[in-house]
TIGUVO-200177 format. One record per residue (C-alpha): residue number from 0; chain; z, x, y. Coordinates in pm, whole numbers, plus 50000, padded with zeros to 5 digits. Example, Ala and Ser with C-alpha at 12.3 -4.5 7.8 and 13.67 -1.06 7.14 Angstrom:
<atoms>
 zavex nutor     z     x     y
     0     A 50780 51230 49550
     1     A 50714 51367 49894
</atoms>
This chain:
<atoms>
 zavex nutor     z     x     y
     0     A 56112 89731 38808
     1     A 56122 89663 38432
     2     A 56294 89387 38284
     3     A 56633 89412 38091
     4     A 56415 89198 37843
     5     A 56170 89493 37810
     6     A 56354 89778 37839
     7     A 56703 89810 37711
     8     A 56783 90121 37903
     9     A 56796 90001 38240
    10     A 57090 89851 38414
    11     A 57083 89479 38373
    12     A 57007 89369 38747
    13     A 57113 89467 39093
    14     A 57455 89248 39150
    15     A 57617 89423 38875
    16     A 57534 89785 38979
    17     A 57737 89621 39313
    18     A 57998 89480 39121
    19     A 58029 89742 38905
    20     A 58084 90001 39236
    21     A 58435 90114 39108
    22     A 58616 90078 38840
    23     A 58963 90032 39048
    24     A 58777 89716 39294
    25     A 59016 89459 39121
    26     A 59363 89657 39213
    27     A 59257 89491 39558
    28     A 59428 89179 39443
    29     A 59814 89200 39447
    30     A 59919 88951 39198
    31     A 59647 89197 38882
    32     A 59788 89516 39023
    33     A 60135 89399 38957
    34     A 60062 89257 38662
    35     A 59883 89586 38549
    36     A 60117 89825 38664
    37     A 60347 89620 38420
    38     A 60114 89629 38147
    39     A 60055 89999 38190
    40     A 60398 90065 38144
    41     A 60439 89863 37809
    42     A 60127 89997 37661
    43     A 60273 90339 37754
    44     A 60596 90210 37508
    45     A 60359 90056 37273
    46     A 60149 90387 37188
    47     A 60529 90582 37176
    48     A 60601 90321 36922
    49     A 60249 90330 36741
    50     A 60283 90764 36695
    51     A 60653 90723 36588
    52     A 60605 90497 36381
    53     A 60323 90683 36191
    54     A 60506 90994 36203
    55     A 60784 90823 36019
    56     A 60611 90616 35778
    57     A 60457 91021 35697
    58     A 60801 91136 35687
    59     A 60934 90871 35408
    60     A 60609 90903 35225
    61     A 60357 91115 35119
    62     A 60107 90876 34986
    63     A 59819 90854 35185
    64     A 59748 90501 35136
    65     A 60099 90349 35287
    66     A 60038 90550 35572
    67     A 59723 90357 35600
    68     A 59860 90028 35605
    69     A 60039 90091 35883
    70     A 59741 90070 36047
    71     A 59689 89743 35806
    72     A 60038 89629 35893
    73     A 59971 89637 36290
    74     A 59572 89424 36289
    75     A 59596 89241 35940
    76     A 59834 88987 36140
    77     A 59539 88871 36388
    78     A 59360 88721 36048
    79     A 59632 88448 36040
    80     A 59752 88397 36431
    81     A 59476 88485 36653
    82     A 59295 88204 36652
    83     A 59559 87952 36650
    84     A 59666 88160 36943
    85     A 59348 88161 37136
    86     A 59370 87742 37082
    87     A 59750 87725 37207
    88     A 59671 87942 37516
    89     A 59362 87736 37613
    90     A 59603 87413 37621
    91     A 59955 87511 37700
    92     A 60092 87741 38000
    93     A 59938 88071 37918
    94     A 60244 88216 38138
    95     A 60497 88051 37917
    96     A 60307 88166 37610
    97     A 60315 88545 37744
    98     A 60710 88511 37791
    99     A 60754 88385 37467
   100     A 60537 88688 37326
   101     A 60679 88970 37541
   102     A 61047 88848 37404
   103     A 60989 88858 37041
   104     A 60821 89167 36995
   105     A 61117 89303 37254
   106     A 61377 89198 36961
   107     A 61124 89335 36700
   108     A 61141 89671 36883
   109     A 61528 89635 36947
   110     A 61588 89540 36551
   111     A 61350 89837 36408
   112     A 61559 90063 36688
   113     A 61897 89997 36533
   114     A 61797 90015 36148
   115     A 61663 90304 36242
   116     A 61966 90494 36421
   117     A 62166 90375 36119
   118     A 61904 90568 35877
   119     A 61835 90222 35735
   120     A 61472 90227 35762
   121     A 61243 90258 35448
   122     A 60863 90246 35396
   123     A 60923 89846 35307
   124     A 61099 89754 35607
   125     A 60894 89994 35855
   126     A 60611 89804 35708
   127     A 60786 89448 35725
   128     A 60943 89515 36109
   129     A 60505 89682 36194
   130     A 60377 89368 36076
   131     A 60630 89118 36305
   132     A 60527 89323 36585
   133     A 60118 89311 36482
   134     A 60198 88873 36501
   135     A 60326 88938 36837
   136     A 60059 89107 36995
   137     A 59811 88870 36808
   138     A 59982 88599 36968
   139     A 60024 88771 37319
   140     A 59637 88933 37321
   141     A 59445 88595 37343
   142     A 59672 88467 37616
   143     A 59687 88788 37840
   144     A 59309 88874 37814
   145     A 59242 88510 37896
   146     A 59436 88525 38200
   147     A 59219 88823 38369
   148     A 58979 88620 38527
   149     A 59207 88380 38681
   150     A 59372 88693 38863
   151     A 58995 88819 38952
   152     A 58667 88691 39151
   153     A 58397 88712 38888
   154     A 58257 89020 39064
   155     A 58529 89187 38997
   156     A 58569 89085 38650
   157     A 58377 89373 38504
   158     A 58636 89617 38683
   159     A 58896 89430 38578
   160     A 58839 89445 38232
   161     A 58765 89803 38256
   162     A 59102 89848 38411
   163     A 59244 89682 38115
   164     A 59120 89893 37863
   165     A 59211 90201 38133
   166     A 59575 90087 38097
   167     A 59576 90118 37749
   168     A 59411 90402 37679
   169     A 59612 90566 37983
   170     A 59891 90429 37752
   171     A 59763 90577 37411
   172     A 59643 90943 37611
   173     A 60042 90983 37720
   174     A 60227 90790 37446
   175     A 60169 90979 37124
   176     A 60249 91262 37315
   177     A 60519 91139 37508
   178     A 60631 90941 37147
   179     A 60599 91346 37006
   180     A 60856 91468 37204
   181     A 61070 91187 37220
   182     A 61118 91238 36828
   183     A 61148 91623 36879
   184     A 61457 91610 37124
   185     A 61590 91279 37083
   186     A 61475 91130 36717
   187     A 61235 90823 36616
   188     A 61484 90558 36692
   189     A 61504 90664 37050
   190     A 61123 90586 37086
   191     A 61149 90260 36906
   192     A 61422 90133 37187
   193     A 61213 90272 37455
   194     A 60921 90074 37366
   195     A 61173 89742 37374
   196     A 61268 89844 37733
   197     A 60868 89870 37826
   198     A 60854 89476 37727
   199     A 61102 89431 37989
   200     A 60872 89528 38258
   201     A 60589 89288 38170
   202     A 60865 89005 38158
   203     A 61027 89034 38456
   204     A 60667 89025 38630
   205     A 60544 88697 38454
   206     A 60839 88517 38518
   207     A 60811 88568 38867
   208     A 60445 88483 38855
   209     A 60391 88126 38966
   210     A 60076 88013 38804
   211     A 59811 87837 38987
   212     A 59822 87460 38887
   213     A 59558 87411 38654
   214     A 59283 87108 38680
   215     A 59456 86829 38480
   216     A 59217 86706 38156
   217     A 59142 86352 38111
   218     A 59262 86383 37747
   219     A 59509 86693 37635
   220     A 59339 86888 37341
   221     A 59585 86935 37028
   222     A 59564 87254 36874
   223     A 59365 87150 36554
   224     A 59099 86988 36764
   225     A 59122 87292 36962
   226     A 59044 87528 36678
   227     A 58741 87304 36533
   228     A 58599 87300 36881
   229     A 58643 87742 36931
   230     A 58447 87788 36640
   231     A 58210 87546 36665
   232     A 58136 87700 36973
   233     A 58100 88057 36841
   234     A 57873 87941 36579
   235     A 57616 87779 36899
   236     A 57680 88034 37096
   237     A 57410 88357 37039
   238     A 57575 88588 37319
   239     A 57968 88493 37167
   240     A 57755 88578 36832
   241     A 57631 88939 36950
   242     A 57952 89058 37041
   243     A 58097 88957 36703
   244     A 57843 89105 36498
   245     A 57844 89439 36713
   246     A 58175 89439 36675
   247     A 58197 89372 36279
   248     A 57887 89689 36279
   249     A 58138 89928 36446
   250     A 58500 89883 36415
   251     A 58510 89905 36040
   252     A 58386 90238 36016
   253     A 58540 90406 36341
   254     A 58891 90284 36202
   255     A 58971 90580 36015
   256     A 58967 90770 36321
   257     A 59312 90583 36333
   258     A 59421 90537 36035
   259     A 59382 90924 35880
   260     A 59459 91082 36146
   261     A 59796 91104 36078
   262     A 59735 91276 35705
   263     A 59512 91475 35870
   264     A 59730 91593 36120
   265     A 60022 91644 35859
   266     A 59865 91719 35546
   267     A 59532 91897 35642
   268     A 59576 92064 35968
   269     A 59977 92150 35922
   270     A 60088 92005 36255
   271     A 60438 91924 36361
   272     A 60533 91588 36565
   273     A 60422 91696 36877
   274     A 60122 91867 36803
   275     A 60017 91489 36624
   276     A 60127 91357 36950
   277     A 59908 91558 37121
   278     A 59571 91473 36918
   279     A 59651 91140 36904
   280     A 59663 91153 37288
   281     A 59395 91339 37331
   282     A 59153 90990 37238
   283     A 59364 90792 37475
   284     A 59277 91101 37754
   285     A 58918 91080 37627
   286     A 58935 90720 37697
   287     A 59079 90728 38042
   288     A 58794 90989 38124
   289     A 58579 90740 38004
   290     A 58668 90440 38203
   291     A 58633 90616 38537
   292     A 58260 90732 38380
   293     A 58219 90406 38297
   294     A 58097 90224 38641
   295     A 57845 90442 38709
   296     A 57700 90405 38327
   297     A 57674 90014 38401
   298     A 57495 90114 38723
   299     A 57226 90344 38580
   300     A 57223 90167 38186
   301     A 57261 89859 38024
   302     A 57532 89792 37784
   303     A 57330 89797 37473
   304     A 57195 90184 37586
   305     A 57556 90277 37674
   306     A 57705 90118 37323
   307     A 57419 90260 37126
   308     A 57527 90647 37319
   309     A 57901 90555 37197
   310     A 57844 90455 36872
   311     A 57663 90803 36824
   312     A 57977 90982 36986
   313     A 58197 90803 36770
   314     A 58027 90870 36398
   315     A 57961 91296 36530
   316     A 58376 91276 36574
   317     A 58402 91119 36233
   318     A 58120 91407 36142
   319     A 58350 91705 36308
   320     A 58694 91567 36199
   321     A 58572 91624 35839
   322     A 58447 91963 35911
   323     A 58671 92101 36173
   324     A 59017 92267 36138
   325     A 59041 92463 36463
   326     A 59323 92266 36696
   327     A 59148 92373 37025
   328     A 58779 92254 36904
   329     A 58986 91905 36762
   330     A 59119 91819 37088
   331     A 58784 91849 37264
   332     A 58639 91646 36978
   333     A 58850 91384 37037
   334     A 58865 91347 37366
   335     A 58523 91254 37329
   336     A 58545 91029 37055
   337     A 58820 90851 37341
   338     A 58511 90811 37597
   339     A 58305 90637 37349
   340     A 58598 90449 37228
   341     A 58663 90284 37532
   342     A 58298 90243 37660
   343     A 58204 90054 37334
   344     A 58496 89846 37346
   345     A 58498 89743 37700
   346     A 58126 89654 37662
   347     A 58227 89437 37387
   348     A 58494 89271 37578
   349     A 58316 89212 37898
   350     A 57991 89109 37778
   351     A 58243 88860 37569
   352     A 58424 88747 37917
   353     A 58084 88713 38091
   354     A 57938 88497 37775
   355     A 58163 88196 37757
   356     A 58355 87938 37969
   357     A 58707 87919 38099
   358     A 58749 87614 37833
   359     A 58749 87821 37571
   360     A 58795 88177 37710
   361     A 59096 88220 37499
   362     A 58962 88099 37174
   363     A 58667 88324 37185
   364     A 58873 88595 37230
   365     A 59120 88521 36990
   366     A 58750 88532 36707
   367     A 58702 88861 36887
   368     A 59038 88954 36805
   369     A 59034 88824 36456
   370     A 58655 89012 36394
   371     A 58810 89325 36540
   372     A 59174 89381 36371
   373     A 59017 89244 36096
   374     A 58787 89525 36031
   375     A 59055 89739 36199
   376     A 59307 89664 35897
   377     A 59035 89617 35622
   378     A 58891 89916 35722
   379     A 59179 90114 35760
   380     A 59327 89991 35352
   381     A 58967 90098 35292
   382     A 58958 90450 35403
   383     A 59331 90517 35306
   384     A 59190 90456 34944
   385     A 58901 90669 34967
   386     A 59085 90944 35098
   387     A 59370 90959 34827
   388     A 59128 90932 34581
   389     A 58797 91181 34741
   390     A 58983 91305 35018
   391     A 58997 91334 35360
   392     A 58691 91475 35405
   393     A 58483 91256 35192
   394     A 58645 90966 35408
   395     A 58582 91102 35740
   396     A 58203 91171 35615
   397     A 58149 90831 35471
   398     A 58248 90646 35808
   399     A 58046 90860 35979
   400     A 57687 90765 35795
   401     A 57863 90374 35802
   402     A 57844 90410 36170
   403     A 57523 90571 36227
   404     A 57373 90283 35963
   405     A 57417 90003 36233
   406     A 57252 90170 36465
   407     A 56921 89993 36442
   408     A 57036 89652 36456
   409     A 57163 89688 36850
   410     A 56788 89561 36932
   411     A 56823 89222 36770
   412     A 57198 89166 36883
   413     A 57237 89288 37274
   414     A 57489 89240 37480
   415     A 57312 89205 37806
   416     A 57194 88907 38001
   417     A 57575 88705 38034
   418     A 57618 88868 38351
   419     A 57342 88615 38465
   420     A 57553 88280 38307
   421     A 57652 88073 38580
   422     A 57950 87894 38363
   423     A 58161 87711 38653
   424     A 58189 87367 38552
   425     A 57874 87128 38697
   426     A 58021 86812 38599
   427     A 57689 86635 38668
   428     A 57693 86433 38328
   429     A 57738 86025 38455
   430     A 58051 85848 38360
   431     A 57948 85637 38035
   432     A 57913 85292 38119
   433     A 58138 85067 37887
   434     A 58282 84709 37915
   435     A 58502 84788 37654
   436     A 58684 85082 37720
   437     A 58751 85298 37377
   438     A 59026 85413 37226
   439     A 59038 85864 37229
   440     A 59058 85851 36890
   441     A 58756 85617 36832
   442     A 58455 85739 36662
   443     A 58254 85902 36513
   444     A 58038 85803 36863
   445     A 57673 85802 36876
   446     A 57460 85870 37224
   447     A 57067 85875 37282
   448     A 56859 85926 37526
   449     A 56511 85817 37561
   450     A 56224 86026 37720
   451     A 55907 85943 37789
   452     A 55719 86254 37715
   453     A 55291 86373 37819
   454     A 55179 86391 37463
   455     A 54988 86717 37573
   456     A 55345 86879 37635
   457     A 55518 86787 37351
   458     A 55527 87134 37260
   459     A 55668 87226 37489
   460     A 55929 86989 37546
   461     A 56043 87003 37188
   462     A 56079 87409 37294
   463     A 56299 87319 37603
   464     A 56483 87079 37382
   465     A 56605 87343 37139
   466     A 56817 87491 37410
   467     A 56947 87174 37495
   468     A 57091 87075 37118
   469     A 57246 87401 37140
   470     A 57434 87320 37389
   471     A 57510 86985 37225
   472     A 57633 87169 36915
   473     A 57804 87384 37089
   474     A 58053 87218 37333
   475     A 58146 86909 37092
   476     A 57863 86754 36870
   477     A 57867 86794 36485
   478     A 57532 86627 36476
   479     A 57203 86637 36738
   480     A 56869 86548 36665
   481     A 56520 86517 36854
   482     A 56287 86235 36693
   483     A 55923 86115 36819
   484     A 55814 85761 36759
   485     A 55504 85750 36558
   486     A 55382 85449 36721
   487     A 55418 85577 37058
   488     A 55386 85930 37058
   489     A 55490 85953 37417
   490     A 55832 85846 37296
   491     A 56100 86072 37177
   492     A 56455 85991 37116
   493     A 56743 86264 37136
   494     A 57038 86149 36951
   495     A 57375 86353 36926
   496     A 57713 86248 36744
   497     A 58078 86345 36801
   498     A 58358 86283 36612
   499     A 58566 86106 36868
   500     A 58535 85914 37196
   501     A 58790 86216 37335
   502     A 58560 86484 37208
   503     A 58274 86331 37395
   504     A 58469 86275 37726
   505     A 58539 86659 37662
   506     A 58181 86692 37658
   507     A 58130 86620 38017
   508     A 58389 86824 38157
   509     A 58241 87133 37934
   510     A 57893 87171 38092
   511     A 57807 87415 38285
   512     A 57590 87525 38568
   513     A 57396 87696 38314
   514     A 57360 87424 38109
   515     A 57255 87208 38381
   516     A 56961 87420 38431
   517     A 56830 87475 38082
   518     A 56877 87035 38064
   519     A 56656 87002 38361
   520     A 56379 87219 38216
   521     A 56344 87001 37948
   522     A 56395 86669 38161
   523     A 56109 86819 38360
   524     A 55836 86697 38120
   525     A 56014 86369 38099
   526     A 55691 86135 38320
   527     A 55857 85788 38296
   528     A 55920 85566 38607
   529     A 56280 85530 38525
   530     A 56520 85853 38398
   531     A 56575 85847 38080
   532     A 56833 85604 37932
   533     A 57161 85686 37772
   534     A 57327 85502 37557
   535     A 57662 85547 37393
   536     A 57760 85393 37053
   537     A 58106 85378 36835
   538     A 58113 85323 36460
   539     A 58152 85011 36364
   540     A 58266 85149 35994
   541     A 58538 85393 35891
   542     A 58515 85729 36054
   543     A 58252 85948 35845
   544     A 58487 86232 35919
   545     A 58854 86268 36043
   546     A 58909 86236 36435
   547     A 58997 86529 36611
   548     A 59338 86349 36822
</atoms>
């Protein structure tokens, strides 16, 4: 058999093909079938909303670019709350946090409902009352994605997360069509109230959800500290890093699938409200195709030969939408640009999932987020401009080659290999020995430890030590160094320094199983009679940088 490592084709190793068996395995536990039922229904709402919405925004406008920001209006708010999101969800009652989420964009919905009926709507306040709902969803997405694999075993993760993406593509294949009609026979406002009733569902089933009691933390985080410690994380983290740069390669381009489709529709292809409905479903029904494909993909290919086989899908859709202006030959085109929609962006999310502990599951999402409706609402501005200014054509074109240009860079930034992680906590660090217990806001704090090192390995043991300071930079240290004593050269010293005596206890409740490993590699080369000593110091000065409680 050929190594994942050697051959990026191949499925990644044996226990994923198993896990990977079906894509409906996790609708085996109750509590995530609810839950997704629930879901399906409000994304069903949501995608009503999203082709309504559009379809009016066309309707009090012509100009190409405010249709585009609609598009703008819905990501642009995950720049500013996603990742103070992600940090509130991984310290407060992600349940609690969902409610609160669910129940604001329900009065959002309501609100934009009633100016509507009253034909009080224009392009400012459809763009005002978009952008409220856009903060809730940035604030609900962090939460409810983190929450998936506390309703899941791990080996059913990937199915999970495939069901996830199933719900809302199922939601945006019969939405914009469903969202069609509904304006035909009963008029935009109608959908708008609809989608407020879908919220109702995914309330009703959280509050009756009674949250497994969580393992209490020595020291709450506060939501700064929380932050810091999310993207100091993603910056030490190459798998977290992959996904983000894939991500920032793709998303920017394959946006104008969403955000001219609309003017294409409309302007270019002559289409009433339904038939826009119905090409705009057709890449939800693409996607749902898609995630039943998808299983057997993961089975045969790794996720860097399946992404690679999307990303080409996606830029020949941008290719035919420019060239194409037969309805029958769109909706095949489409449907396929759907399929590699949702296989690219449930690789992204899962190799994301697999890549990074519960600790800070929700902040690393909420950087996903920020990467991906980022580029979703940049890009989107973006192609709105080129098209009212080149045209459609010369928009659809240019994302196309913008796609196909990343292409090369999937072999330096892959996706597999976190499906091997073991990230449950190992908790294997000692208790610090102290006579004088510190203060949590104490610091900055310094701790070394000694080895005693073969000179002929020291090669090697610097090598094995390079994993290990990642780690240290990663899960709380600003600071870690490796030093060798010129007058002993069997000596070495590895020194690391956190802000605060919190951060540091946070430290030892952060390591992993993995990171246990990778610590005794390098501890194997350590020869002394003793293991190494650890020592722990406070400054004895003012902080050299502000504590984080």
């Amino acid at each position: 058999m050929v190594s994942t490592h050697e051959h990026w084709g191949l499925a990644a190793n044996q226990d994923a093909a198993t896990a990977d068996s079906s894509a409906w395995t996790a609708l085996r536990q109750p509590l995530f079938r609810t839950l997704w039922i629930a879901s399906l229904t409000s994304n069903v709402g949501t995608w009503m909303h999203e082709a309504a919405a559009g379809w009016l925004m066309a309707s009090l406008t012509s100009s190409p670019v405010l249709i585009a920001l609609m598009q703008t209006a819905t990501s642009i708010p995950a720049l500013v709350l996603a990742l103070p999101a992600g940090a509130l969800a991984d310290v407060v009652d992600r349940r609690k946090m969902l409610l609160f989420t669910q129940g604001s964009m329900l009065v959002v919905a309501v609100s934009l409902a009633m100016l509507t009926f009253f034909d009080l709507t224009s392009p400012f306040i459809l763009l005002i009352l978009t952008l409220a709902i856009g903060a809730g969803a940035a604030m609900n997405s962090p939460a409810w994605q983190a929450t998936t694999p506390e309703l899941v075993p791990r080996s059913d993760l990937p199915s999970a997360v495939t069901l996830t993406g199933l719900g809302l593509n199922f939601g945006r294949a019969l939405g914009p069509a469903l969202g069609g009609l509904a304006v035909a026979l009963l008029g935009t406002w109608a959908v708008f109230l609809l989608n407020a009733l879908s919220f109702v569902s995914v309330m009703a089933v959280l509050y009756r959800w009674r949250r497994q009691p969580q393992s209490p933390r020595r020291i709450r985080e506060r939501v700064p500290s929380a932050i810091r410690a999310g993207i100091r994380y993603a910056r030490h983290s190459p798998p977290q890093q992959a996904v983000l740069i894939r991500t920032a390669l793709l998303v920017p381009f394959a946006s104008a699938l969403w955000a001219l489709l609309p003017v294409l529709a409309r302007y270019k292809l002559g289409l009433d409200s339904i038939g826009y409905g119905i090409l705009f479903g057709c890449l939800g029904a693409g996607a749902v195709l898609g995630a039943i494909v998808l299983p057997p993909m993961r089975r045969r290919f790794s996720a860097d030969f399946s992404m690679a086989c999307a990303t080409i899908v996606i830029a020949m859709t941008c290719l035919m939408l420019a060239e194409v202006r037969n309805f029958g030959l769109l909706i095949v085109v489409m449907s396929a640009g759907g399929a590699a929609w949702i296989t690219s962006t449930a690789s992204l999310n899962l190799a994301l999932q697999m890549a990074v502990p519960s600790w800070v599951r929700a902040r690393a999402l909420a950087i996903y987020l920020v990467i991906f409706q980022s580029s979703m609402a940049l890009g989107s501005l973006f192609w709105g401009t080129v098209a009212e200014h080149f045209g459609v054509r010369v928009a659809f074109l240019s994302a196309a080659i913008g796609i196909t240009a990343g292409l090369p860079l999937i072999r330096r930034y892959r996706l597999t290999g976190s499906e091997e992680l073991d990230l449950t906590p190992s908790a294997h660090w000692p208790e610090p020995t102290v006579l004088i217990k510190p203060r949590p806001e104490d610091g900055p704090v310094l701790v070394t430890v000694e080895y005693r090192i073969d000179p002929t390995q020291a090669q090697n043991f610097t090598m094995a030590m390079q994993t290990v300071r990642q780690q240290r930079l990663r899960d709380g240290a600003f600071r870690a160094n490796l030093y060798s004593d010129p007058a002993d050269p069997s000596r070495y010293i590895e020194t690391f320094v956190v802000d605060s005596w919190a951060e540091h206890l946070r430290q030892h409740e952060r390591v992993t199983v993995s990171d246990r490993l990778a610590e005794e590699q390098a501890l194997a080369f350590h020869v002394g009679d003793r293991p190494p000593a650890m020592s722990h110091f406070i400054s004895a000065q003012a902080s050299e940088i502000p504590a984080s409680d």
